[in-house]
gemmi code that builds the backbone of each chain (N, CA, C; Angstrom):
import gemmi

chains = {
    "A": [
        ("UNK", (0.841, -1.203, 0.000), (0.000, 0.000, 0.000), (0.868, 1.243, 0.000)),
        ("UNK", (-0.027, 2.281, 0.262), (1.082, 4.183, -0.486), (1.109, 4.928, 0.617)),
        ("UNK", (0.155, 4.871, 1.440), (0.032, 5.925, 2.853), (0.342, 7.224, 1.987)),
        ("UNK", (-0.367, 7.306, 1.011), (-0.265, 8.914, 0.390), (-0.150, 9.877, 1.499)),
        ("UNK", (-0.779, 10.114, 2.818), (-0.971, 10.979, 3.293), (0.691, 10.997, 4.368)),
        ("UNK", (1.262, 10.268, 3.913), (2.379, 9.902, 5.027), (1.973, 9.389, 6.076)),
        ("UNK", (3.245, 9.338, 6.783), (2.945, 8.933, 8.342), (3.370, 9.304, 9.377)),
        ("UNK", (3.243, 9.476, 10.242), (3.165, 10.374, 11.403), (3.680, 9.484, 13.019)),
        ("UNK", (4.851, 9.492, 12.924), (5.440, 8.665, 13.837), (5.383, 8.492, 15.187)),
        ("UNK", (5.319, 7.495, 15.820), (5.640, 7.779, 17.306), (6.896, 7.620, 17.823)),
        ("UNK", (7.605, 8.891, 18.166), (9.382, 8.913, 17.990), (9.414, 8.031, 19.243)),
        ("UNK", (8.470, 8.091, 20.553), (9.302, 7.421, 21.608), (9.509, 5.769, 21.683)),
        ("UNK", (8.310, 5.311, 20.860), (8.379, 3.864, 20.397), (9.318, 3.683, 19.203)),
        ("UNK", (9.359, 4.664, 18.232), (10.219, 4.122, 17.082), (11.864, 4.360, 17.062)),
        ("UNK", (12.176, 5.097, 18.183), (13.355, 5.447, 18.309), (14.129, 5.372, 19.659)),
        ("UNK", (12.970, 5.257, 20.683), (13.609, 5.101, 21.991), (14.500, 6.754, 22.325)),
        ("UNK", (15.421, 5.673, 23.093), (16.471, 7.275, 23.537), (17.130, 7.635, 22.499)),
        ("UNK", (17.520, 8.805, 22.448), (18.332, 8.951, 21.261), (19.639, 10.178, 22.056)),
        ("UNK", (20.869, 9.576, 21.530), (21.872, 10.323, 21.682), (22.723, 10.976, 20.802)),
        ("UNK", (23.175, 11.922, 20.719), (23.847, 12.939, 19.775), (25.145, 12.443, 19.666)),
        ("UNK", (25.357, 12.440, 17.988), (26.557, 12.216, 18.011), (27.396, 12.802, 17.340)),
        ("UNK", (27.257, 12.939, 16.125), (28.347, 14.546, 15.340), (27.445, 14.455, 14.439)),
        ("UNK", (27.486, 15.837, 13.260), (27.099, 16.416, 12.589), (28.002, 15.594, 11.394)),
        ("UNK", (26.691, 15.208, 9.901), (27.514, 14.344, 9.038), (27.445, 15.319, 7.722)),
        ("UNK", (26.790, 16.016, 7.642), (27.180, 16.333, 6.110), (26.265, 17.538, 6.417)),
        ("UNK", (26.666, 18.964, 5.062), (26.113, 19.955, 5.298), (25.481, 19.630, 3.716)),
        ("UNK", (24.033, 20.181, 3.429), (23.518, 19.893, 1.657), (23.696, 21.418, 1.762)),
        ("UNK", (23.982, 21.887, 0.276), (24.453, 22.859, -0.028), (23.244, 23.063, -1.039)),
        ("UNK", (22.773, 24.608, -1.054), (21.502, 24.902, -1.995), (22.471, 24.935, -4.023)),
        ("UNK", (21.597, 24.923, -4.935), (22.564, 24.676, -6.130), (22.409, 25.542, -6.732)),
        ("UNK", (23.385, 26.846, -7.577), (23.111, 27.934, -8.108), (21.920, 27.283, -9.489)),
        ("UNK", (21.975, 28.343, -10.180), (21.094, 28.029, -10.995), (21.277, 27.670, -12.449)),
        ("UNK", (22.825, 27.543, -12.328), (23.248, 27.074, -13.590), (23.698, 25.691, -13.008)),
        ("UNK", (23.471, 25.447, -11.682), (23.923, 23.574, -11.397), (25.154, 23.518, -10.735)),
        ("UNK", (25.545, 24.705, -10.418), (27.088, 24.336, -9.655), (26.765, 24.568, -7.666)),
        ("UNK", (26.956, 23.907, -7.245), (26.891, 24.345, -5.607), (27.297, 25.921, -4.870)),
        ("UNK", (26.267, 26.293, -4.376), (26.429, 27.262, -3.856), (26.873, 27.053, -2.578)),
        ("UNK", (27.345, 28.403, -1.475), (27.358, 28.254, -0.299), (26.860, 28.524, 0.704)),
        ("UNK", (25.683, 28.465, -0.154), (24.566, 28.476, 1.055), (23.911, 27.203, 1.541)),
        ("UNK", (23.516, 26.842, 2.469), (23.897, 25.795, 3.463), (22.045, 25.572, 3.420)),
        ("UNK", (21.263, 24.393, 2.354), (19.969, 24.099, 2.852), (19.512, 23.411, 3.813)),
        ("UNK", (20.392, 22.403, 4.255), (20.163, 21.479, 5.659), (21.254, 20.874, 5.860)),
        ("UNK", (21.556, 20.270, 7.304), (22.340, 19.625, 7.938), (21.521, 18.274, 8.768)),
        ("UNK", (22.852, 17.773, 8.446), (22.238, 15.927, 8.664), (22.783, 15.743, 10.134)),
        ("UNK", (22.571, 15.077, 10.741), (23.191, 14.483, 12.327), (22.919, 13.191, 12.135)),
        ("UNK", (24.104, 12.522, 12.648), (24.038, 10.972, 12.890), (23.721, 11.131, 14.748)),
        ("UNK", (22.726, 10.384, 15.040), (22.012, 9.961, 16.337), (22.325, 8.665, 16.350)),
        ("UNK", (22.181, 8.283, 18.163), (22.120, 6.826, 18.393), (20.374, 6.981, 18.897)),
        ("UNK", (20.219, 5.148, 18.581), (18.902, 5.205, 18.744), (19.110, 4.065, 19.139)),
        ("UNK", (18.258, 3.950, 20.483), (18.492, 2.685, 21.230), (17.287, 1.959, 20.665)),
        ("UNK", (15.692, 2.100, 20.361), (14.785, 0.966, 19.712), (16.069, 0.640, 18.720)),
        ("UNK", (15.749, 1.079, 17.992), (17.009, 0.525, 16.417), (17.750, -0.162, 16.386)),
        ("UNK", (18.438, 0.000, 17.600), (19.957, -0.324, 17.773), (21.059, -0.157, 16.587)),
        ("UNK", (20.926, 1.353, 16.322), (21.646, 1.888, 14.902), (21.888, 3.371, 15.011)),
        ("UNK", (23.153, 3.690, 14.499), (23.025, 5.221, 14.429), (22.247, 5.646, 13.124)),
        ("UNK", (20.813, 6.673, 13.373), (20.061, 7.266, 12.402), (20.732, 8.777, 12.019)),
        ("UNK", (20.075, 8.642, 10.953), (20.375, 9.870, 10.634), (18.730, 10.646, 10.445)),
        ("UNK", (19.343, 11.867, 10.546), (18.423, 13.278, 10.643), (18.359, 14.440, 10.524)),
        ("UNK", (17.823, 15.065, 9.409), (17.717, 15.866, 8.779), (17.264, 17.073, 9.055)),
        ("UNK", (18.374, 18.680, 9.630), (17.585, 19.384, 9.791), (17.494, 21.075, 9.030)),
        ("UNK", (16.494, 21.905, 9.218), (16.835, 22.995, 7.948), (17.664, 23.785, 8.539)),
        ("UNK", (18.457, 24.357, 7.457), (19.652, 25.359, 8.048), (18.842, 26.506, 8.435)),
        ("UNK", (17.668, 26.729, 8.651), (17.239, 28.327, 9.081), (17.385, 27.840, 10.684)),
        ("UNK", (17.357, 26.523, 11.205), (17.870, 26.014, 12.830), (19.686, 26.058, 12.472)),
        ("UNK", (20.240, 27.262, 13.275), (21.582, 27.488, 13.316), (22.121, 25.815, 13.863)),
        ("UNK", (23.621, 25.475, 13.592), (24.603, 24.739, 14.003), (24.236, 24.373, 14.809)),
        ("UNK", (24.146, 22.696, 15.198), (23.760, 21.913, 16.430), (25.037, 21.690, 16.941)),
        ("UNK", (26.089, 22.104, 18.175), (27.337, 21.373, 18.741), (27.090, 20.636, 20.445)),
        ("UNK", (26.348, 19.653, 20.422), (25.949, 19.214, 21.624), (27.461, 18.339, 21.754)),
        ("UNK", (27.372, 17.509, 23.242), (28.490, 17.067, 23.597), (27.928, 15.806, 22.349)),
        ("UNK", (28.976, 15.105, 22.948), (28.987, 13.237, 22.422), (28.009, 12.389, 23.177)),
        ("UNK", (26.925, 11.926, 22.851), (26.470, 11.192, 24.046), (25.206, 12.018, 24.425)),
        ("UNK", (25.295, 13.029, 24.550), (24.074, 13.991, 24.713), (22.116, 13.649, 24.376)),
        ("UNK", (21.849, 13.772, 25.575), (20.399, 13.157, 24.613), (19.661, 14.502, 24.502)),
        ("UNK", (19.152, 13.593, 23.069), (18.523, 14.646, 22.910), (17.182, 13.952, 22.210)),
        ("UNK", (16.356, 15.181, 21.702), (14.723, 14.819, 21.343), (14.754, 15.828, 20.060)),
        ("UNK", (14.119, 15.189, 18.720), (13.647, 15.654, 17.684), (12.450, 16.039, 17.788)),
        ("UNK", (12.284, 17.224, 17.146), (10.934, 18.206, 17.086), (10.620, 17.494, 15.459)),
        ("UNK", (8.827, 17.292, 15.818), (8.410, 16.800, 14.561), (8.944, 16.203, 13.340)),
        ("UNK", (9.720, 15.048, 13.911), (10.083, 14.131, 12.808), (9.078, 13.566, 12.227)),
        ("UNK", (9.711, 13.757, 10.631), (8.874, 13.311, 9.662), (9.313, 12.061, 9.184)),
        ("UNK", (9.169, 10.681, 8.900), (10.201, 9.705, 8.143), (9.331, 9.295, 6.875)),
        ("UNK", (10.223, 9.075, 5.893), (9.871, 8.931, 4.440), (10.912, 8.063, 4.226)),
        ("UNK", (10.316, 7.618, 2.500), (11.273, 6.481, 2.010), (11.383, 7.315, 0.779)),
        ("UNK", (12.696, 6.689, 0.187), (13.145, 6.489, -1.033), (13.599, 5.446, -1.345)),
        ("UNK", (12.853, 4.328, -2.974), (12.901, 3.550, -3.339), (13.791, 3.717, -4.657)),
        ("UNK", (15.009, 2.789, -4.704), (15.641, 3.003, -6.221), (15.587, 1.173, -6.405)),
        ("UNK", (15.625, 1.709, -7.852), (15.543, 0.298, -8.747), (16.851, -0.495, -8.951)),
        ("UNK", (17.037, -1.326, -8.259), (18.252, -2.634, -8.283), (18.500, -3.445, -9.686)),
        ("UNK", (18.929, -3.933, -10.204), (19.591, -5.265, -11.271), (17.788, -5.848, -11.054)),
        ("UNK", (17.800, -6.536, -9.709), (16.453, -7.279, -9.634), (15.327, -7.171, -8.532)),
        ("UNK", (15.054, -5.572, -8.947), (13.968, -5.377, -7.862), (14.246, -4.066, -7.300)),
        ("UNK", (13.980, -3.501, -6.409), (14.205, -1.812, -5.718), (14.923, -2.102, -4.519)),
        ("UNK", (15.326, -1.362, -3.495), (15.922, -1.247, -2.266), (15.318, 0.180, -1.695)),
        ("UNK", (14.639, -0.015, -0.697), (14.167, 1.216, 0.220), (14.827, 1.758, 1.279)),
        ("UNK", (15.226, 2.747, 1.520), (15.912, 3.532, 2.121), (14.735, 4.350, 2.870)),
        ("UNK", (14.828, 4.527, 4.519), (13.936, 5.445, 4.860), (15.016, 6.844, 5.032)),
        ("UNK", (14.228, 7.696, 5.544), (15.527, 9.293, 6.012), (13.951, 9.889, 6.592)),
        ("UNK", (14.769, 10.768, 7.259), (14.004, 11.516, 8.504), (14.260, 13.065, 8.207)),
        ("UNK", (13.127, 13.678, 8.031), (13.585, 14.998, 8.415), (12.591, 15.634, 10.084)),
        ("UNK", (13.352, 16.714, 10.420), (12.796, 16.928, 11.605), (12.892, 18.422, 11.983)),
        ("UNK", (12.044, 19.271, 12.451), (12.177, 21.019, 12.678), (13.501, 21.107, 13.541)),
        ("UNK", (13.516, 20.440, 14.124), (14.231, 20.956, 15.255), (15.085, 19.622, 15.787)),
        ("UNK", (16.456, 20.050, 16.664), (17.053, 18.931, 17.480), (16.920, 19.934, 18.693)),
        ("UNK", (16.521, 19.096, 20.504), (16.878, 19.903, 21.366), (17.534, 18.626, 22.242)),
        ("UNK", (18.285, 19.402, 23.336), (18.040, 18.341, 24.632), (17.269, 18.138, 25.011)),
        ("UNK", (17.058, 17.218, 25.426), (16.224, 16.734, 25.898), (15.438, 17.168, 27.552)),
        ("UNK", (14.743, 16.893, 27.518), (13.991, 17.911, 28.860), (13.765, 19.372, 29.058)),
        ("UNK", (14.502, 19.923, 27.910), (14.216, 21.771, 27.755), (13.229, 21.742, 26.313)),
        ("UNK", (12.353, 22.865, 26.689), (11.366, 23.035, 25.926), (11.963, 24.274, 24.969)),
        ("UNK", (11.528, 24.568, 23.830), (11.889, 25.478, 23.333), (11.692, 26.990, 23.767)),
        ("UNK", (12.767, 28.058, 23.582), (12.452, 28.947, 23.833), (11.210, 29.941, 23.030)),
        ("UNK", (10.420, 30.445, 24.167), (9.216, 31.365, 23.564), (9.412, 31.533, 22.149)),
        ("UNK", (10.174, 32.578, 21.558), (10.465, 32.997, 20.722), (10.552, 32.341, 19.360)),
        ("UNK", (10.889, 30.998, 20.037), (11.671, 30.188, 18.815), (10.462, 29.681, 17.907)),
        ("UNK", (9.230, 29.457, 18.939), (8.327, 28.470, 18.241), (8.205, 29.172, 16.380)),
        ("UNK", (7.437, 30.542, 16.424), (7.361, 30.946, 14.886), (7.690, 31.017, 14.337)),
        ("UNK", (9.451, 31.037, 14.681), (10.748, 31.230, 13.346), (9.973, 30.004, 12.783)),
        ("UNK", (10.226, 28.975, 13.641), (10.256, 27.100, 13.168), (8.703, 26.600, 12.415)),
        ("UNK", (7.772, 27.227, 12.376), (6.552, 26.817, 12.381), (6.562, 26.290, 10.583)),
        ("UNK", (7.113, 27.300, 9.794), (6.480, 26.777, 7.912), (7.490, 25.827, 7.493)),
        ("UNK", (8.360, 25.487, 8.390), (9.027, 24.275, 7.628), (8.588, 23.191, 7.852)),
        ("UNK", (7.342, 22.867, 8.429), (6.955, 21.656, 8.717), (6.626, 20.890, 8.032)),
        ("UNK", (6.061, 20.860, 6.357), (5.554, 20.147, 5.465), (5.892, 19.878, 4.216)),
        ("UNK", (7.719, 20.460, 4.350), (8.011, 20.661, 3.165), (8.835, 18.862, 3.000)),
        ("UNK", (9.076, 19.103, 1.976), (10.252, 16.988, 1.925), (11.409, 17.311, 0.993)),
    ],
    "B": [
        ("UNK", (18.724, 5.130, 5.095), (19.697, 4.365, 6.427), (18.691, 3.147, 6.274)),
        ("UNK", (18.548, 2.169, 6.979), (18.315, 1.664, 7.155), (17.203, 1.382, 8.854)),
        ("UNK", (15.925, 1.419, 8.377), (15.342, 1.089, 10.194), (14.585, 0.178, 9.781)),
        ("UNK", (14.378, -0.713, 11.357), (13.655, -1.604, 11.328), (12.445, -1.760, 11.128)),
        ("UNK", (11.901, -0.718, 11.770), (10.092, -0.916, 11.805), (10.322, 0.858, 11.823)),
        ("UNK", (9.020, 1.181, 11.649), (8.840, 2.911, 12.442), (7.297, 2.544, 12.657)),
        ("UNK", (7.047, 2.940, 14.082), (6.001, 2.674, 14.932), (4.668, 4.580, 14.502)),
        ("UNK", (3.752, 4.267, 14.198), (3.160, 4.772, 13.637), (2.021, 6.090, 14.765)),
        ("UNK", (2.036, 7.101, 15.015), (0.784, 7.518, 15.803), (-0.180, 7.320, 14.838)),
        ("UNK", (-0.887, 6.062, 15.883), (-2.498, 5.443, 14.714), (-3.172, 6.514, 14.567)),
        ("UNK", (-3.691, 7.522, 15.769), (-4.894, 8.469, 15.316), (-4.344, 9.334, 14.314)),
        ("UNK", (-3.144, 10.223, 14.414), (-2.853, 10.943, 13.080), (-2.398, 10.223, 11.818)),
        ("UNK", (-1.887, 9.037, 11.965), (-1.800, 8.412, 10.602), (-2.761, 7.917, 9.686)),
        ("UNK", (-3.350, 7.338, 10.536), (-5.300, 6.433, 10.042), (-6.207, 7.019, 10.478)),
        ("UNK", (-6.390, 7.744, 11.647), (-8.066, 7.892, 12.060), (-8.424, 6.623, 12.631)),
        ("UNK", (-9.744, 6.628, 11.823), (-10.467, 5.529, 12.029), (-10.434, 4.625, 11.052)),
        ("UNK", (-10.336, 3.276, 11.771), (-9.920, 2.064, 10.768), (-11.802, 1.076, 11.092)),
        ("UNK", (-11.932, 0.693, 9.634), (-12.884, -0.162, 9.123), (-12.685, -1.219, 8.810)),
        ("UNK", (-13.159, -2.426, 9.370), (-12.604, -4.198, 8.901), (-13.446, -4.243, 7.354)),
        ("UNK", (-12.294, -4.429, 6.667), (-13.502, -4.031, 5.230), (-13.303, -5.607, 4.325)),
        ("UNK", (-11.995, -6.932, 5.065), (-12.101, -7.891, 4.630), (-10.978, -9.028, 4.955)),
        ("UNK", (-11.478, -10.027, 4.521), (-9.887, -10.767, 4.694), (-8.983, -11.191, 3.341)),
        ("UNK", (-7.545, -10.804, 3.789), (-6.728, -10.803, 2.474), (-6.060, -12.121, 2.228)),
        ("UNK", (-4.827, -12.252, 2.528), (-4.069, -13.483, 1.824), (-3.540, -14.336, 3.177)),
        ("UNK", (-3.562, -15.359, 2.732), (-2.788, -16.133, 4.152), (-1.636, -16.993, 3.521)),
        ("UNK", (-0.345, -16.388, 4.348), (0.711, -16.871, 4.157), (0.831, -18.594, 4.619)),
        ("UNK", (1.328, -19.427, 3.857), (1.319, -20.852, 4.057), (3.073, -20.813, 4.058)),
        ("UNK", (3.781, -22.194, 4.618), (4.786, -22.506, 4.374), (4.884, -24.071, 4.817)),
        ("UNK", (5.121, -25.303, 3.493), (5.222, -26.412, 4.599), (6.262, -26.677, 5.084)),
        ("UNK", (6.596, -27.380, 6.653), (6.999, -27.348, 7.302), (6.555, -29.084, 7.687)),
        ("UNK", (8.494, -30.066, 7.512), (8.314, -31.173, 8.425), (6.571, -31.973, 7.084)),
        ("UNK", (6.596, -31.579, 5.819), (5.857, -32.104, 4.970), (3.826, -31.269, 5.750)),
        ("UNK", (4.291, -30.675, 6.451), (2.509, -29.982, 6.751), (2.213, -28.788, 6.618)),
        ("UNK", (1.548, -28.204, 6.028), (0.681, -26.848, 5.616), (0.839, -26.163, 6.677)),
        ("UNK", (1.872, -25.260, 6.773), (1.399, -24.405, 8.250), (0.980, -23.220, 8.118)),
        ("UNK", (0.537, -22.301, 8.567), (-0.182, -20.439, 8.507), (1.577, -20.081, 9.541)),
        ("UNK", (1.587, -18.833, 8.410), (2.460, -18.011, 8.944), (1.842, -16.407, 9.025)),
        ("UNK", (1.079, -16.122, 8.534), (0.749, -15.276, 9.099), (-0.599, -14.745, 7.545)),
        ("UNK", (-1.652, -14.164, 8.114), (-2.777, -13.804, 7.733), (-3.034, -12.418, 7.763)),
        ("UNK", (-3.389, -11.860, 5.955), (-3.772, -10.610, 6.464), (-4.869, -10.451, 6.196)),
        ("UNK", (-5.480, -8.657, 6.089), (-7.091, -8.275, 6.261), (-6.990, -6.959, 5.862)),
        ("UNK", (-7.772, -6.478, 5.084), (-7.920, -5.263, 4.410), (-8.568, -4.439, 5.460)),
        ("UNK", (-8.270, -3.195, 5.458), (-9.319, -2.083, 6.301), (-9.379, -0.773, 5.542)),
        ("UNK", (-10.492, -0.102, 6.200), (-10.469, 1.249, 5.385), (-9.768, 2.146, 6.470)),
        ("UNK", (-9.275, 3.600, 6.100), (-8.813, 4.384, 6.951), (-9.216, 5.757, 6.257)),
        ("UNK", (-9.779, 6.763, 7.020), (-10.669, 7.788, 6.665), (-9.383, 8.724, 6.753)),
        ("UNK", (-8.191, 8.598, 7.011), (-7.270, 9.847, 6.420), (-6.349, 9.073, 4.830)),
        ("UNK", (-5.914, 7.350, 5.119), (-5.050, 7.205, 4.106), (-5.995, 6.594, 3.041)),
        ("UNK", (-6.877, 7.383, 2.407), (-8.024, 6.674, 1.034), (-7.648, 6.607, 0.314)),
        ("UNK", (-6.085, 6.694, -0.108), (-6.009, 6.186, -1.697), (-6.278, 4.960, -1.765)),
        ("UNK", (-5.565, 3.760, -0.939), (-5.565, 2.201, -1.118), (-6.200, 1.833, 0.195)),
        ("UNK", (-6.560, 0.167, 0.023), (-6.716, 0.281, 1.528), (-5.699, -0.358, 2.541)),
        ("UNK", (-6.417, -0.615, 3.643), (-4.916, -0.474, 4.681), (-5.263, -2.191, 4.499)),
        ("UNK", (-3.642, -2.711, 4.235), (-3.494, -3.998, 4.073), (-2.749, -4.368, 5.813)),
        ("UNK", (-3.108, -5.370, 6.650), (-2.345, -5.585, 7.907), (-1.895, -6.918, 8.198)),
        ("UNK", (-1.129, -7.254, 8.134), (-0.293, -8.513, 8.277), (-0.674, -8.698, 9.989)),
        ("UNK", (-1.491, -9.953, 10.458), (-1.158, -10.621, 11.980), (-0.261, -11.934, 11.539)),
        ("UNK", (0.549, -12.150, 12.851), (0.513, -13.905, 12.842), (-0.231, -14.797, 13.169)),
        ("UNK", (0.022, -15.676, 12.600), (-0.324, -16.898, 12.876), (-1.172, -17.295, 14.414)),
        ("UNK", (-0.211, -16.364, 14.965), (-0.424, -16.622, 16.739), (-1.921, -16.094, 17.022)),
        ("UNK", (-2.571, -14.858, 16.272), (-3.455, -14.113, 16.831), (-4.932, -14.923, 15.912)),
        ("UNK", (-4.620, -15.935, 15.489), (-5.692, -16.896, 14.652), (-6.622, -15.778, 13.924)),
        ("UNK", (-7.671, -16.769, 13.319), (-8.526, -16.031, 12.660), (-9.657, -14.921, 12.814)),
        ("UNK", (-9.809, -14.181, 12.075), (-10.653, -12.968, 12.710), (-11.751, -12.987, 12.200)),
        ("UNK", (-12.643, -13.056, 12.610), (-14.652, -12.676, 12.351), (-14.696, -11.341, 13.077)),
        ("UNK", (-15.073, -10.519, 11.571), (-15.799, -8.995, 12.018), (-16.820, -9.018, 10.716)),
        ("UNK", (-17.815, -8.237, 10.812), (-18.402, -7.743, 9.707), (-18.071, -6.762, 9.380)),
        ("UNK", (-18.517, -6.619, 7.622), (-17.813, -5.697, 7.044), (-18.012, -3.985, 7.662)),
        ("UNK", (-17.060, -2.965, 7.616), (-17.001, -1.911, 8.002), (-17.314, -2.046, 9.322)),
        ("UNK", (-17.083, -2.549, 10.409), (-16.500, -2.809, 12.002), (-15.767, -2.351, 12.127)),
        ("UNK", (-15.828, -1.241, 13.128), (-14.937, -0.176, 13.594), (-13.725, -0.902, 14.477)),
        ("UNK", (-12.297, -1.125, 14.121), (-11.553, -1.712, 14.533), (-10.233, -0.824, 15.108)),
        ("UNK", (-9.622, -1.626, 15.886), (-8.428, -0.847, 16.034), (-6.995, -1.996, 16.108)),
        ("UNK", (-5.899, -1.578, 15.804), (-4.714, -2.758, 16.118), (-3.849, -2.501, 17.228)),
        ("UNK", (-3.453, -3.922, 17.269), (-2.574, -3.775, 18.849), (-1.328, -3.748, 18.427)),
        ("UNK", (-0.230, -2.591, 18.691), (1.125, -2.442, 18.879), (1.216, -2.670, 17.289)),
        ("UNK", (0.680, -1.630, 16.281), (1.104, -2.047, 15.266), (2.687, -0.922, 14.665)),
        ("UNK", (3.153, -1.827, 13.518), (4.378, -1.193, 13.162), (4.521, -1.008, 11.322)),
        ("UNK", (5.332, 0.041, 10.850), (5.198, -0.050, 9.470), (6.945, -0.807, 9.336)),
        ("UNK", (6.710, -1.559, 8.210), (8.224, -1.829, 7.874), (7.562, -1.143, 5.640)),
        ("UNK", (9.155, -1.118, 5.181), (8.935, -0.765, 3.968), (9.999, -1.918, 2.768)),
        ("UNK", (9.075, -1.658, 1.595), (9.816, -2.918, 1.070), (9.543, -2.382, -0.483)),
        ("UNK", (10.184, -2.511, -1.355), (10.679, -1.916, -2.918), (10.323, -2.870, -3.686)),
        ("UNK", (9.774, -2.455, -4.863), (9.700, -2.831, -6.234), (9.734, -2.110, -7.209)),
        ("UNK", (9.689, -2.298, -8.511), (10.095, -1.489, -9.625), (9.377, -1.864, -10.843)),
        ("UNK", (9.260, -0.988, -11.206), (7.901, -0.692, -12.260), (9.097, -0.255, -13.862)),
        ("UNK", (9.594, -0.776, -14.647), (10.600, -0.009, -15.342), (12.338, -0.241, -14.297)),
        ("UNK", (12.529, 0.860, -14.443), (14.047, 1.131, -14.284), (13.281, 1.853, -12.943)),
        ("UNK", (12.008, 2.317, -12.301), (11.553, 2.975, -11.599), (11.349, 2.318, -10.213)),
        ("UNK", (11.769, 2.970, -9.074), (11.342, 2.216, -7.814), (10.416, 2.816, -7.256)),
        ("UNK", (9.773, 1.769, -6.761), (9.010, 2.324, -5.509), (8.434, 1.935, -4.097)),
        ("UNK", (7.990, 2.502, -3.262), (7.890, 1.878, -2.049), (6.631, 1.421, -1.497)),
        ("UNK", (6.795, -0.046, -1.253), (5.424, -0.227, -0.739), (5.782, -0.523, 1.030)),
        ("UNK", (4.369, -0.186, 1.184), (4.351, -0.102, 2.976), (3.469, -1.540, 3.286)),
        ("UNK", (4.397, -1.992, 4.557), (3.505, -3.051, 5.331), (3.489, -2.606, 6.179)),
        ("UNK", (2.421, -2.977, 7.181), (1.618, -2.579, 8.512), (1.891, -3.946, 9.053)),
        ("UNK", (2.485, -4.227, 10.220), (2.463, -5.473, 10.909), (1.537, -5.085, 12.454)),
        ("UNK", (0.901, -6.349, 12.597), (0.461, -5.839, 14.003), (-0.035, -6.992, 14.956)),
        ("UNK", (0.294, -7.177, 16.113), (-0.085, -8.106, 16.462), (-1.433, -8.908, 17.100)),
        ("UNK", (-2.495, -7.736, 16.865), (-3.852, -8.287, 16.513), (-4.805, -7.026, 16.385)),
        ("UNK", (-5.959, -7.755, 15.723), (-6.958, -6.726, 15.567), (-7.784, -6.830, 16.744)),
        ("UNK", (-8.741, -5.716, 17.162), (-9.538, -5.782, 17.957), (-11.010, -4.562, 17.645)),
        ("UNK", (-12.162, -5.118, 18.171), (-13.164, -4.092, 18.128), (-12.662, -2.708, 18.846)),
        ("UNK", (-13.426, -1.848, 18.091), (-13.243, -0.111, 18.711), (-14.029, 0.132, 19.536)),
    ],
}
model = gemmi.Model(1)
for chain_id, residues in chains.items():
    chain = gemmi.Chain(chain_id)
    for i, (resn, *xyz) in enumerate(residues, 1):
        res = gemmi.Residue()
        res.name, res.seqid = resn, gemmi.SeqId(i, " ")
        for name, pos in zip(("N", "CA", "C"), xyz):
            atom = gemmi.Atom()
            atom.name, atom.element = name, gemmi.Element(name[0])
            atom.pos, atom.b_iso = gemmi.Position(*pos), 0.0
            res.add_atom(atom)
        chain.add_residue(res)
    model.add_chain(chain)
structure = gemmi.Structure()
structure.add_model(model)
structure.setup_entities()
């Protein structure tokens, strides 16, 4: 089946604890003739995730400045989204899920007042 | 990356789920005897209407009697995802595993 409408996760069952671990790659926005610019559209973080038992990765928009938490650090994703991408094999496809998410915080601090509206229109984009 | 399952919030993903039928039952013999490995059942879901919701139980949770459109709900269910290709084109289909149905 398609779940056209997506799906809408439950991070504390599907991911358990999750701990911070470094920052893996910056995506770079692409001028408009196709060459990379340096402007910075999102940044990825590799997390540990204890359901999983795997480091995930997670996707977040560069308008959320530089995440430098310690090693080990837990932390909690704001509105993770998870999606797949399917590519076509020799004999058959291979699915890949990826996560994007508004926000990374520690865990147990709520966001500051302020912050909620910067963060609010990136929620539906993929 | 690779995950195992991703565990679903039922009310924002589905809504409300409808027993709308029973689907395929997995056989495997085993030791020369027909065994059930696991049985699924079609439902409707009033947010995901393109297709309907296909749900894999095992074996363990035996057979289910509902009438059609019986407001149902599942226990501890999970999505896993799995690829095929249409052309040179992939795409993703979703399974719902769960380990039983029950009235709403």
């Amino acid at each position: 089946m398609r779940l056209a409408q997506g799906i809408i996760i439950d991070k504390e069952k599907t991911f358990g604890l999750l701990k911070f671990s470094a920052l893996r790659r910056e995506v770079f926005l692409q001028n408009e003739d196709g060459t990379v610019s340096t402007e910075v559209k999102e940044r990825t973080y590799d997390l540990k995730s204890k359901e999983q038992g795997r480091m995930i990765q997670v996707s977040i928009p560069a308008s959320i400045p530089l995440k430098e938490f310690d090693y080990n650090a837990e932390v909690e994703m704001v509105n993770p989204v998870a999606d797949t991408v399917a590519n076509a094999t020799f004999r058959g496809a291979d699915v890949d899920w990826f996560i994007k998410a508004d926000d990374l915080m520690l865990k147990g601090k709520t966001a500051p007042v302020g912050d909620k509206s910067v963060n609010k229109p990136a929620d539906k984009d993929k | 990356m690779e995950l195992k399952y991703v565990i679903p919030n039922m009310e924002k993903t589905f809504g409300n789920l409808e027993y709308a039928g029973e689907g395929k039952v997995e056989q495997r013999r085993i030791n020369g005897r027909m065994t059930t490995l696991s049985r699924s059942y079609n439902l409707y879901s009033d947010i995901q209407r393109a297709d309907d919701i296909e749900v894999v139980l095992p074996n363990e949770a035996g057979e289910k009697f509902f009438e059609h459109e019986d407001s149902v709900k599942l226990v501890n269910a999970r999505i896993t995802a799995e690829g095929y290709k249409i052309g040179d084109r992939g795409f993703t289909n979703y399974k719902l595993h769960a380990d039983d149905i029950v009235k709403a």
